[in-house]
C-alpha positions in Angstrom: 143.4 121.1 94.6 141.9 124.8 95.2 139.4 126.6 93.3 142.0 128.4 91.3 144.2 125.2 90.7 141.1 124.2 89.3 140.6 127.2 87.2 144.4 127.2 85.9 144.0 123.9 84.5 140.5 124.0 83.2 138.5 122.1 85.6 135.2 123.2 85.9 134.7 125.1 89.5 131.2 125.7 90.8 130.1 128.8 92.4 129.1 126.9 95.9 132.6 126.0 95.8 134.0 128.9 95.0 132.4 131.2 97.2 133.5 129.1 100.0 136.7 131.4 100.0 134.7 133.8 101.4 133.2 134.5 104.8 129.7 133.4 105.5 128.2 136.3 106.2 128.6 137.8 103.2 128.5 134.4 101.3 125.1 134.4 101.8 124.8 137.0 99.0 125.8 135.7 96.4 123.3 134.3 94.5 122.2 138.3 94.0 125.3 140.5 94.0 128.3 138.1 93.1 129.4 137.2 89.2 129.4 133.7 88.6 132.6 131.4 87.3 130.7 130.7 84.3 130.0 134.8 83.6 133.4 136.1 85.3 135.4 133.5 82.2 132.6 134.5 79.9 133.3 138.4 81.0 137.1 137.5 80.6 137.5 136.3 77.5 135.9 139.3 75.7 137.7 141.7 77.3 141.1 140.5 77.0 140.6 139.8 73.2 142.4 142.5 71.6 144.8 142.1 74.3 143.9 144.7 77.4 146.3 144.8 80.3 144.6 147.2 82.9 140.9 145.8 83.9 139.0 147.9 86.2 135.7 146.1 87.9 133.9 148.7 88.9 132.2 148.1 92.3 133.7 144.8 92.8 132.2 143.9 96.4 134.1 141.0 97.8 136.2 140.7 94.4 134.6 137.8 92.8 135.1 138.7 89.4 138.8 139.4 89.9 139.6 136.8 91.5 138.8 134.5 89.1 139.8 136.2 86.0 142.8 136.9 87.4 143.3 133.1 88.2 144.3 132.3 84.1 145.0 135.9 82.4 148.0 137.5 82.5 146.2 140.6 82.4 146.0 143.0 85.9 142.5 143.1 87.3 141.6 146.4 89.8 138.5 146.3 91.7 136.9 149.5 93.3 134.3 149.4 96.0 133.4 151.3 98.8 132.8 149.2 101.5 136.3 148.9 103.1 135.7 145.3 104.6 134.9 144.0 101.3 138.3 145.3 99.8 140.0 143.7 102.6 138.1 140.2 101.9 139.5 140.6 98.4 142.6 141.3 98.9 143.5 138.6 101.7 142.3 135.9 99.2 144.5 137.8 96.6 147.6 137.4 99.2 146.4 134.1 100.6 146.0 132.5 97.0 149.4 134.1 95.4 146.9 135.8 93.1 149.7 138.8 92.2 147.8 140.3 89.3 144.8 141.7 91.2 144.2 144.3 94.1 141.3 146.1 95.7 141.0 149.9 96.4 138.2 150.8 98.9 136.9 154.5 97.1 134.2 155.8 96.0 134.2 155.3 92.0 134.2 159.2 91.8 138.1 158.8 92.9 138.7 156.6 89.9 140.1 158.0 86.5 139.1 155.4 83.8 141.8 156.4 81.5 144.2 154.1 83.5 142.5 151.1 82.5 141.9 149.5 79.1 138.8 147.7 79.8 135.9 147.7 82.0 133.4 145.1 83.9 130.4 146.7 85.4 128.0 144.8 87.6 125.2 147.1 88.3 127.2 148.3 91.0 125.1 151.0 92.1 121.4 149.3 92.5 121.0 149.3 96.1 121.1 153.7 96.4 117.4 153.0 94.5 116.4 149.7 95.5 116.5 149.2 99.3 115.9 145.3 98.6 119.1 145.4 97.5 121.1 146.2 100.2 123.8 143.9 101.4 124.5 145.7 105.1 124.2 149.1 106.4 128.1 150.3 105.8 127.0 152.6 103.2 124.5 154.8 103.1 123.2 155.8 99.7 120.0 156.9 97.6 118.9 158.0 94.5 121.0 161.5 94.5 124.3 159.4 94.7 122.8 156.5 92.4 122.4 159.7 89.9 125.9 161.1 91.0 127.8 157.7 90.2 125.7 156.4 87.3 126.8 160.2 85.5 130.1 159.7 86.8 130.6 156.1 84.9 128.7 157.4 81.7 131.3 160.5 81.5 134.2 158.6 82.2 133.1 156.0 79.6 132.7 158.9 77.1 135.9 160.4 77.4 137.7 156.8 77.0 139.9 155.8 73.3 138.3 154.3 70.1 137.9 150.4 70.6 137.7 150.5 74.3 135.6 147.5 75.1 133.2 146.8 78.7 131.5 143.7 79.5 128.3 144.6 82.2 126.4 142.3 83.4 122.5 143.5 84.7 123.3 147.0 83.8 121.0 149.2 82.0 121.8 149.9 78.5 121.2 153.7 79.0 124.7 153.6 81.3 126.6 153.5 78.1 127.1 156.7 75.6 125.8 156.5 71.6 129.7 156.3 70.9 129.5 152.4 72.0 128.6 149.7 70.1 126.5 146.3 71.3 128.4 143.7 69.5 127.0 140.9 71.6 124.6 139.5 74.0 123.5 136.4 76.0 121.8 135.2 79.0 118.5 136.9 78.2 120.3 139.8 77.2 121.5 140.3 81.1 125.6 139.6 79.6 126.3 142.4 77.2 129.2 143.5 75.5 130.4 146.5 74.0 133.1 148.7 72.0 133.7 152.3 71.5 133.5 153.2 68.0 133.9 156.9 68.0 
């Protein structure tokens, strides 16, 4: 049975197996800059509870958190990230799993218009343009003037989004989401946070 046989019918799946979808050489990092099972289903349920149908993960990397959502929602999951090889790991394991309500665009999240979607996962997505540590490869070359550039960019386009629209982020800063959104809920140390327009 594969990891998302596993998923469909509720059998617990580890990350160290489920990453072992992926290549190794980007495998290696996932510990730092891929959502867990356990976070992705946590992640999942929120968002899909007043019934959203277009889920945009912004800066999805290898498309962990899609994948696995995607796996036992009928909802459609989009992922955006800007290293083109990543995308393309994504979306084999979406063809090679029969995974037909997720895909992967390989943009810049400055392309993306959030009004298509109805809910949101952010994983501090933009973390390596200030923190060099962070870094997964060389493909992309970024610093603080585009870590500004996309963080106002998210913030704007969370802004100009509909009453009750709701994001789950995951080691994102509070200060990446306008006064007109609500926290109605946090765990993990505070590191899992959700939260709702309200006007």
């Amino acid at each position: 049975m594969d990891v998302f046989s596993k998923l469909r019918n509720k059998v617990a799946v580890f990350d160290e197996e489920f990453d072992t979808i992926f290549p190794e050489d980007v495998r290696e990092h996932s510990n730092r800059h891929f959502t867990s099972v356990f976070i992705a289903q946590q992640a999942l349920a929120f968002l899909t509870e007043e019934g959203a149908k277009k889920i945009l993960d912004i800066g999805s990397g290898t498309g962990k958190f899609c994948l696995v959502a995607s796996a036992t929602s009928k909802a459609y999951f989009t992922g955006v990230e800007h290293r083109a090889y990543q995308v393309e790991i994504g979306n084999e394991c979406a063809q090679r799993f029969g995974l037909t309500n997720c895909n992967f665009i390989a943009d810049t999240i400055l392309n993306i218009d959030f009004k298509n979607y109805d809910a949101f996962y952010i994983f501090n997505p933009f973390l390596e343009a200030k923190d060099p540590t962070a870094q997964m490869d060389q493909a992309v070359k970024v610093g603080l003037k585009e870590y500004d550039t996309f963080s106002d960019y998210v913030y704007q386009q969370f802004e100009s989004l509909k009453i009750g629209t709701r994001i789950a982020s995951y080691w994102t800063s509070k200060t990446q989401f306008p006064t007109s959104y609500e926290l109605v809920k946090s765990s993990f140390g505070d590191t899992l946070t959700f939260w709702v327009k309200v006007s």
